[in-house]
C-alpha positions in Angstrom: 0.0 0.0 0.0 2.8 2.4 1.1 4.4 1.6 -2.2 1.5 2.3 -4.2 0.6 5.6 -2.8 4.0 6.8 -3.2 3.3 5.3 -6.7 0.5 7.5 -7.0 2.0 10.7 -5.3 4.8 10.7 -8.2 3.8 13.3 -11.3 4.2 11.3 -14.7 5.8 13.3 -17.7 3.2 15.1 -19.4 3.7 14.8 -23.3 5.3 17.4 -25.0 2.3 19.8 -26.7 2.6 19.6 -30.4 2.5 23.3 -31.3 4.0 26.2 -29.6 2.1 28.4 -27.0 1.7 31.9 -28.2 3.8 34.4 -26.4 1.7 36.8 -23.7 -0.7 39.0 -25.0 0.5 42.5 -25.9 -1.2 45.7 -24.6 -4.0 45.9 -28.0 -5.3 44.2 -30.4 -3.6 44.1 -33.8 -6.5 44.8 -35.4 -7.2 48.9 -34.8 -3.6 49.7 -35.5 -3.4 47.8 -38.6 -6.5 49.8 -40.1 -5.8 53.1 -38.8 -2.1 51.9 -40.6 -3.7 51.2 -43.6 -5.5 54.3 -43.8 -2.5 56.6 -43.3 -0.9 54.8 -46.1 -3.5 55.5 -48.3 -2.9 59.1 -47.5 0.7 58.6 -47.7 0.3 57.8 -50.7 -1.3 60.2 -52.3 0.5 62.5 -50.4 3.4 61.2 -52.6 2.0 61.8 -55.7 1.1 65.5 -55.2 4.1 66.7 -53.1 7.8 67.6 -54.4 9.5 69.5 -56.0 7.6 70.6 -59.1 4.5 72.7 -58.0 1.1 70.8 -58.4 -2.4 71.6 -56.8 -3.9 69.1 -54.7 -6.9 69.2 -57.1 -4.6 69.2 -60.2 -2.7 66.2 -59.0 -5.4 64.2 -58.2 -7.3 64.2 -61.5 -4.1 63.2 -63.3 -3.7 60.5 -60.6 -7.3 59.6 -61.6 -7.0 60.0 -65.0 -3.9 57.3 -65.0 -6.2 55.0 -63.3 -9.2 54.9 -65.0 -7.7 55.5 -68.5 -9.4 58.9 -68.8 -8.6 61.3 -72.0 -6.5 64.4 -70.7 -6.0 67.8 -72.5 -2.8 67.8 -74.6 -1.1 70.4 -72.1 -1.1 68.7 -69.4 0.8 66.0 -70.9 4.0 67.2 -68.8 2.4 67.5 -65.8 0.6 63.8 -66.2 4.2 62.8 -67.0 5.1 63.5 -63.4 2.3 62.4 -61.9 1.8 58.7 -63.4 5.4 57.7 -64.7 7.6 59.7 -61.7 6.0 60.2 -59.1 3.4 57.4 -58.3 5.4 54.3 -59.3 7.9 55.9 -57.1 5.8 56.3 -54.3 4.3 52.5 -54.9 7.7 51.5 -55.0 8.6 53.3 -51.6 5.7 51.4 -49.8 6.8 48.5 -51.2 10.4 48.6 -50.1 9.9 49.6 -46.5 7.0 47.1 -45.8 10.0 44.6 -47.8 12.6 46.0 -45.2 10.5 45.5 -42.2 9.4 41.8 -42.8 12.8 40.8 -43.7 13.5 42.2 -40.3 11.4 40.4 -38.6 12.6 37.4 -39.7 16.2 37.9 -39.3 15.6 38.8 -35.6 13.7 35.6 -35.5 16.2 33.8 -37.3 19.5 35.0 -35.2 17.9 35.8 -31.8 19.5 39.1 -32.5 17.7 42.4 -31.6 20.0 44.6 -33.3 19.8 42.0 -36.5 18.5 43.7 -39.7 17.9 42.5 -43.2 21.5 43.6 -44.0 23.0 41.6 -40.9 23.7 38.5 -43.3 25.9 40.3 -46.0 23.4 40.3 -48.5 22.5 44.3 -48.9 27.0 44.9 -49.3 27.1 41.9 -51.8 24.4 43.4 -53.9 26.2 46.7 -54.5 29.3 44.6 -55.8 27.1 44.2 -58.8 25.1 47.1 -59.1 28.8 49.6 -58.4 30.0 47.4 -61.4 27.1 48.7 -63.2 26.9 52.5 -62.2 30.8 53.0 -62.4 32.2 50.7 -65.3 29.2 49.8 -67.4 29.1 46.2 -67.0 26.1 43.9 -68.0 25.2 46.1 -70.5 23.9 43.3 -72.8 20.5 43.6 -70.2 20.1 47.1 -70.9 17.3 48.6 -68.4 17.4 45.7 -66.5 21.7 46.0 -65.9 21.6 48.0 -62.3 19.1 45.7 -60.8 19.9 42.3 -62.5 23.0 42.5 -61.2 22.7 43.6 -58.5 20.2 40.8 -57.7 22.3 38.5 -58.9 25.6 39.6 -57.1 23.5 39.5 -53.7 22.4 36.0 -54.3 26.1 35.0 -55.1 26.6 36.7 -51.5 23.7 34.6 -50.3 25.4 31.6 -51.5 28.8 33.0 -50.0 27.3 33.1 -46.2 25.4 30.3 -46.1 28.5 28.4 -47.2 31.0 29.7 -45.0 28.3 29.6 -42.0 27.1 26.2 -42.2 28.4 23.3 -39.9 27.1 19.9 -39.6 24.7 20.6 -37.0 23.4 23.4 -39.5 22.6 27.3 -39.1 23.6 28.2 -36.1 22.6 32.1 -34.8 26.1 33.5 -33.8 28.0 31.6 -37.0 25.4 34.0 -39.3 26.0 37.3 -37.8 29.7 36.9 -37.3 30.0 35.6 -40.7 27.3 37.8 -41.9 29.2 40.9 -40.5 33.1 39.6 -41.6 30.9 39.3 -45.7 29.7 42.8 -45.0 32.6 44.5 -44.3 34.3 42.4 -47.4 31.9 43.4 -50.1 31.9 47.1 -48.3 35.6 47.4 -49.2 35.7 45.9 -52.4 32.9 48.7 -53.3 34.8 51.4 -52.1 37.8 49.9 -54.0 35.8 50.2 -57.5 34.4 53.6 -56.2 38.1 54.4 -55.9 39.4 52.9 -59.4 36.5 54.4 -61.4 36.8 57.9 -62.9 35.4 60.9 -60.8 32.1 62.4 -61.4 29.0 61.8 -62.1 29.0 58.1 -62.0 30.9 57.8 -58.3 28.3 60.0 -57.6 25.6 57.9 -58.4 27.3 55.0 -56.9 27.4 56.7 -53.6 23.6 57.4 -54.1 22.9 54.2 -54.6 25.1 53.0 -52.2 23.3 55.2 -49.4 19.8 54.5 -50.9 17.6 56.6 -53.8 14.1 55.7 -55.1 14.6 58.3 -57.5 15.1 55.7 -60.6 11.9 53.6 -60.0 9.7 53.0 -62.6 6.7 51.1 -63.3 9.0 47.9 -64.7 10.3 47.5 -60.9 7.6 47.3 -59.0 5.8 44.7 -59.8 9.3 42.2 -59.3 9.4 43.8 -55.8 5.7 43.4 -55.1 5.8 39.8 -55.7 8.6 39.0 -53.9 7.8 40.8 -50.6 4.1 39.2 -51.2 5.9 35.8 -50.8 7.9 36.0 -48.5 5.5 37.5 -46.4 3.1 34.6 -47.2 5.4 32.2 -46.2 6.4 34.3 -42.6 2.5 34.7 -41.7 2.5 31.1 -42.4 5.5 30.7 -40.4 4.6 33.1 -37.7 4.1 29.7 -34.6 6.8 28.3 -35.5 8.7 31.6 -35.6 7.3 32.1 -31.9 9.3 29.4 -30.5 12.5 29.8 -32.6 12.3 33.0 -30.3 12.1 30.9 -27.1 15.6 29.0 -27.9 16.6 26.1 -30.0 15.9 23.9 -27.5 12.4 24.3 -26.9 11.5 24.9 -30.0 12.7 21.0 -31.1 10.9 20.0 -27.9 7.5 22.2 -29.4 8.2 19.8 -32.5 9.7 22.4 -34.2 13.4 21.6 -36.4 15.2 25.0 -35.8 18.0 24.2 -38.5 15.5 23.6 -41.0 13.1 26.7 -40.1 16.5 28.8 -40.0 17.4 27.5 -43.8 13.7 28.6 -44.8 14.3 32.1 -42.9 18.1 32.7 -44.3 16.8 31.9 -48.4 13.3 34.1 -47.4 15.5 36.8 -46.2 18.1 36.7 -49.2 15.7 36.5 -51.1 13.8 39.6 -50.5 16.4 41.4 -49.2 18.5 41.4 -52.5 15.0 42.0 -54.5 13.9 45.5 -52.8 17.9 46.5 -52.5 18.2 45.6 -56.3 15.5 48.5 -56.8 16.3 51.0 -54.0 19.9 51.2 -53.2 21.0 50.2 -49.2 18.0 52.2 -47.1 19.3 50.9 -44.1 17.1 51.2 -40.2 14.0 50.5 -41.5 14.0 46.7 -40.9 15.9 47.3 -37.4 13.7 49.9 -36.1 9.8 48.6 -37.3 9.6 45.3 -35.9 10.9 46.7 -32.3 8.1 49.6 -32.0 5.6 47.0 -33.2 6.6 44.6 -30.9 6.2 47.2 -27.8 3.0 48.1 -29.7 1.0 44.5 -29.3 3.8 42.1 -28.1 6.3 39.9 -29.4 3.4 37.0 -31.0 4.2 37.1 -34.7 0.8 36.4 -35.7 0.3 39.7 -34.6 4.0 41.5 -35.6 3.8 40.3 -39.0 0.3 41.9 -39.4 1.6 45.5 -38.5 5.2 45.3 -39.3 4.6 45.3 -43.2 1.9 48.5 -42.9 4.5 50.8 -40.9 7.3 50.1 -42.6 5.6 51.2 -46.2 4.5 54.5 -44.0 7.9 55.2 -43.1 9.7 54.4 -46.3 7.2 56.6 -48.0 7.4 59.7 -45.8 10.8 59.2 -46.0 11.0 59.3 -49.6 8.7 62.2 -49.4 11.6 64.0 -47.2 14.1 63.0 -49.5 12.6 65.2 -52.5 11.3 68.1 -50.3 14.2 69.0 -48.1 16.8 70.5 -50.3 14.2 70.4 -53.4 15.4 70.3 -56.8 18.2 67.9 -54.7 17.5 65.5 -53.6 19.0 63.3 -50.5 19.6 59.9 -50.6 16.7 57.8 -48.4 18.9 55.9 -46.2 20.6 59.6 -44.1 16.8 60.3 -43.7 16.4 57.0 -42.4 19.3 56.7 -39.7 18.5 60.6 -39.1 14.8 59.4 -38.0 15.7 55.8 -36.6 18.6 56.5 -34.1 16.8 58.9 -31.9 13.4 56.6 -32.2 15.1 53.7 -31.6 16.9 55.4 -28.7 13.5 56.3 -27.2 11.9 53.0 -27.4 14.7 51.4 -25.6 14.8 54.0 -23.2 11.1 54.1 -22.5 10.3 50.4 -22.1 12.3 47.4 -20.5 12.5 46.3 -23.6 14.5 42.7 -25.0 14.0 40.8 -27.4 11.5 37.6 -27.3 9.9 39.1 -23.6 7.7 41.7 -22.9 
């Protein structure tokens, strides 16, 4: 008897649940900030197409906007001022929302991916590696048998060689770890950074170091309708496949080993992460140049927003990084108008002091509340 009530006294081992808890709540609902997000871009939006640095009416603006949309007939003298509106200014502006909600996924993931909180998309090398290819454009005119396509084909294609590069170099057998990806990340970033500023350095002064530099520090200013929908697409998958992603994701956050023991295989969820995040990454930078911040600073005020559950960080992280990247392209063309400044000074000019704040103001780390 004795032995069978201390028999009975003993806890067994409950099973192991199949699917990860979600992290605590955060303080709201996703669901207010993501439409009053969604409204603002709207506005951003067209607040792009009718501000810079050529003067057009609010009223004028918008019926070329309309115009463009709807395929209505226009008067033959406004053909210069439609000109700006539908094949400068709006593609740009799409193309700006685009990017940042691009930047700010990526983000996401990587911070996921590494368990990193000052990770970013360009933590792996990829962002540097891409501007091998697209310096090699801009400064020596190579890849000139793809014409338009020259600046971002290769500059795609030079950030997936860097892709392949890191992935190489930070594999073991025991797969992806988080530390062997930033260091090696870092040591590829600083190696493409030099080799850039070596071509910089051998190409002839002028205009075309000086378009390497803007690219280099970020510029929407050559989008055009051909780009975005490339961009579109690929930030619409990868975003798919996070939001899919997103439990799984929650205990990748928790550590490596509870995640296996949530039935989760962190080395293969880090592969999926590190080709999602190339992948994108090296798409939005192969249209916009290196705008830096954006994916470091978005997913940290959403998480203090609604919490570190990225069922609900993957909903607003997309919407305010468009907002940003769009005001900030706004800033860009307004401030030193007809200059222009390149997007990524606008965005470490806004981000540091922000980001400084939100660590400041909340006991803030990565994973917790």
């Amino acid at each position: 008897m004795a032995t069978t009530a201390h028999s009975d006294a003993t806890p067994s081992r409950a099973p192991a649940p199949k699917t990860p808890p979600p992290p605590r709540p955060g303080r709201m609902s996703p669901g207010p900030p993501a439409l009053l997000l969604t409204a603002v871009l709207a506005v951003s939006l067209l607040c792009g197409v009718v501000l810079g640095s050529a003067g057009l009416t609010w009223p004028e603006a918008l019926r070329l906007l309309t115009a463009g949309l709807t395929g209505g007939t226009l008067d033959p003298r406004d053909a210069a001022a439609y000109t700006i509106v539908w094949e400068i200014r709006f593609p740009r502006t799409v193309l700006a929302a685009v990017v940042g909600a691009g930047l700010a996924t990526v983000g996401v993931a990587v911070q996921a991916m590494v368990r990193n909180a000052l990770a970013d998309p360009f933590t792996l090398g990829i962002s540097s590696g891409a501007a091998v290819g697209a310096n090699a454009v801009l400064l020596f005119g190579s890849f000139g048998a793809l014409g338009v396509w020259a600046l971002s084909g290769a500059a795609f294609c030079s950030a997936m060689l860097a892709m392949l590069l890191v992935y190489a170099a930070a594999r073991t057998p025991h797969g992806l770890t988080p530390l062997r990806l930033v260091l090696t990340g870092t040591a590829m970033y600083y190696g493409f950074s030099s080799i850039t500023t070596l071509m910089v350095f051998a190409a002839d002064r002028g205009e075309a170091a000086r378009s390497a530099m803007m690219w280099l520090l970020g510029s929407l200013g050559g989008a055009t309708w051909a780009s975005v929908p490339v961009a579109a697409c690929a930030v619409l998958a990868g975003l798919a496949h996070l939001w899919l992603s997103a439990r799984r994701l929650n205990a990748l956050a928790m550590g490596d080993e509870t995640a296996a023991a949530l039935g989760v295989d962190p080395g293969r969820l880090r592969r999926e992460l590190f080709v999602t995040a190339a992948a994108v990454t090296g798409t939005v930078v192969a249209v916009s140049g290196a705008i830096g911040f954006v994916g470091l600073m978005v997913p940290h005020a959403v998480r203090i927003l609604v919490g570190a559950d990225h069922r609900r960080v993957l909903v607003l992280a997309p919407l305010a990084g468009a907002v940003l990247l769009v005001w900030v392209d706004i800033g860009s063309r307004l401030l030193l108008a007809p200059a222009e400044l390149p997007a990524g000074v606008l965005t470490a000019v806004i981000g540091v002091p922000c980001f400084l704040l939100l660590m400041r103001r909340r006991g803030y780390t990565f994973g917790g509340a």
